[in-house]
N, C-alpha and C positions, 0 to 999 in steps of 0.2 A: 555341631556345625563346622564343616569343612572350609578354609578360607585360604586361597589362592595367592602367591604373589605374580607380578607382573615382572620379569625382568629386561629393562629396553636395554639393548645393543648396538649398535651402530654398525652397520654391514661396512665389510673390508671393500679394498679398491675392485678386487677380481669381480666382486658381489653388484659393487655398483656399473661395471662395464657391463657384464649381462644383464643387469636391470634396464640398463640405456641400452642396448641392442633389442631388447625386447618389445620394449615400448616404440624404437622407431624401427622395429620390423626389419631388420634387420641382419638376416641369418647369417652372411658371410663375415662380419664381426664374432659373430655366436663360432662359429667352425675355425674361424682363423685360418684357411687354408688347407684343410684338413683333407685330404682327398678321395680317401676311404670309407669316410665317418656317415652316418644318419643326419640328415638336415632334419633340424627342430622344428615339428607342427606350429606356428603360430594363432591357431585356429580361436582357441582359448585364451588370450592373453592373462588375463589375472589367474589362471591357474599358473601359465609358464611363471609369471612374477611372484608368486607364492611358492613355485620352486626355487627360485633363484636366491629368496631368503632365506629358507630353507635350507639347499645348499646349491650352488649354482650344477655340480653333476647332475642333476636331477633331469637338465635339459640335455636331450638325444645330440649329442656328437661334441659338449663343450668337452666334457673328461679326455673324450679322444683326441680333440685338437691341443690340449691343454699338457697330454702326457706323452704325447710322440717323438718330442725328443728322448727322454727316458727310453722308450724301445727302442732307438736306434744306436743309444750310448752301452746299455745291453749284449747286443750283438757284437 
């Protein structure tokens, strides 16, 4: 017999802003600005918030508004 632990975590502050962006639908929170980026489907929400615990990249254009300074420090 196979027997599983459970380990709870406490999701980080980045984790908890896209969860609250999500829930109040909220894309331009989610992009930060981003001008280039994929704006996030909200279509699905508990799928988007099961990404966001998961890892918040998982939602279309958080990663890119999140690492754009990085591209331009780069250059």
């Amino acid at each position: 017999m196979t027997r599983f632990l459970i380990w709870q975590v406490e999701m980080t502050r980045f984790q908890k802003k896209c969860y609250k962006a999500v829930l109040e639908g909220n894309r331009d929170a989610l992009v930060a600005g981003a001008a280039n980026c994929a704006m996030p489907s909200l279509i699905n929400i508990q799928m988007e918030l099961r990404k966001v615990c998961n890892h918040p990249y998982l939602v279309k254009g958080v990663e890119d508004s999140e690492t754009r300074e990085l591209a331009t420090q780069e250059e």
